[in-house]
C-alpha positions in Angstrom: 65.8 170.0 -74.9 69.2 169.4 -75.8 70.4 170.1 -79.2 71.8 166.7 -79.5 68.6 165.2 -78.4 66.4 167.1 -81.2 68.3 166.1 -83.6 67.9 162.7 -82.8 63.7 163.7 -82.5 64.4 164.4 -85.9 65.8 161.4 -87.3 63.4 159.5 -85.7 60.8 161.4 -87.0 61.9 160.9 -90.3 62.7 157.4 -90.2 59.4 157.2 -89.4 57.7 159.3 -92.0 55.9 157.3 -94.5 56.1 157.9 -98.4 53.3 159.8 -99.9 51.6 159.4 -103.5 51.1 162.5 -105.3 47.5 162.8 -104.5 48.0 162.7 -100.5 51.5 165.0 -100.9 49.3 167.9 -102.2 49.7 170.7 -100.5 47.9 171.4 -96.8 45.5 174.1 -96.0 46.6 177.4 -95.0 45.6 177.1 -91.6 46.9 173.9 -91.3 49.9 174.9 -92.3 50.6 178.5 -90.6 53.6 179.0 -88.5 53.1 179.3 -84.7 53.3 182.8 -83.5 56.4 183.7 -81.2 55.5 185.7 -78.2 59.0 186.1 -76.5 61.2 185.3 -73.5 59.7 184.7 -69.8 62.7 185.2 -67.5 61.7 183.8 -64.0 63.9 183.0 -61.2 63.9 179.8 -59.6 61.0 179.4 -57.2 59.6 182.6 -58.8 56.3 182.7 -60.6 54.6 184.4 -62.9 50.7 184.7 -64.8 50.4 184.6 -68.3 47.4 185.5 -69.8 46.2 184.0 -72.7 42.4 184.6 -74.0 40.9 181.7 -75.5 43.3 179.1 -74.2 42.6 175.1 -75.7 45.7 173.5 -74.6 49.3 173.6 -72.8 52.2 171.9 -73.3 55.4 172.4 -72.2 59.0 170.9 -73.4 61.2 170.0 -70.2 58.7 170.3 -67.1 61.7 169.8 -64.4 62.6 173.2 -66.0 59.4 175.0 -65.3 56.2 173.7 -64.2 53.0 175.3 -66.0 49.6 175.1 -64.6 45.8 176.8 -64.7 44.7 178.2 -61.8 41.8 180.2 -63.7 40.1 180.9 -66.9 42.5 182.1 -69.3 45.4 181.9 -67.2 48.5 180.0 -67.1 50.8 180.3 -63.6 54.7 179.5 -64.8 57.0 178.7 -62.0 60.4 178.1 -62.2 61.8 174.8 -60.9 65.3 174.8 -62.0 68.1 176.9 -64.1 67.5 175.7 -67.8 65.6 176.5 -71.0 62.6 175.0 -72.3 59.7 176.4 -74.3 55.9 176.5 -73.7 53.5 176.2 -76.4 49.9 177.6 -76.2 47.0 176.7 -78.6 43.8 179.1 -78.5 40.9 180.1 -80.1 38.4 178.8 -82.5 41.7 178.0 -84.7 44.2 176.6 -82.8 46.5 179.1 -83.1 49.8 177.7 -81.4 52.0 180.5 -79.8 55.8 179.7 -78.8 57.0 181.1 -75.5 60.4 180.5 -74.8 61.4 180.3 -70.8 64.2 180.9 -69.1 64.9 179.9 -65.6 67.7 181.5 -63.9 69.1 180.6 -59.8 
């Protein structure tokens, strides 16, 4: 994503954000609130692929698709192919707990 355009995310975001009494600002849960694990950078050429695996794996999402398509071809698997030169980052949930993991992709001609 464009830095231009998450910045923009984040106003919107905010302008958006309701005001909270002090009984419904307390403080979330510590799983609620834990920071998502970073697992790295996935170089892949364009038209290249490559399987990720990831044990326990709830859901998928990644940020610019035309960048790199993601899809499941098995249990616990994720097959990464790169469409186009660009950045954009996958994010992986798994587990019992959700735990979200940040990979960060790179597509290169």
């Amino acid at each position: 994503m464009h830095h231009g355009m998450k910045l923009a995310l984040v106003a919107l975001t905010l302008v958006g954000t309701p005001v909270l009494s002090a009984e419904e600002a307390k403080p979330a849960k510590a799983a609620e609130t834990a920071p998502a694990a970073t697992e790295g950078t996935i170089v892949l050429k364009k038209g290249g692929q490559k399987d990720l695996r990831v044990p326990g794996m709830v859901r998928v999402a990644i940020d610019e698709p035309e960048i790199a398509d993601v899809d499941a071809p098995g249990k616990d698997v994720l097959r990464l192919t790169g469409a186009k030169a660009g950045e954009t980052d996958l994010l992986v949930w798994s587990g019992k707990e959700n735990k979200r993991s940040t990979y960060h992709i790179v597509v290169r001609d």
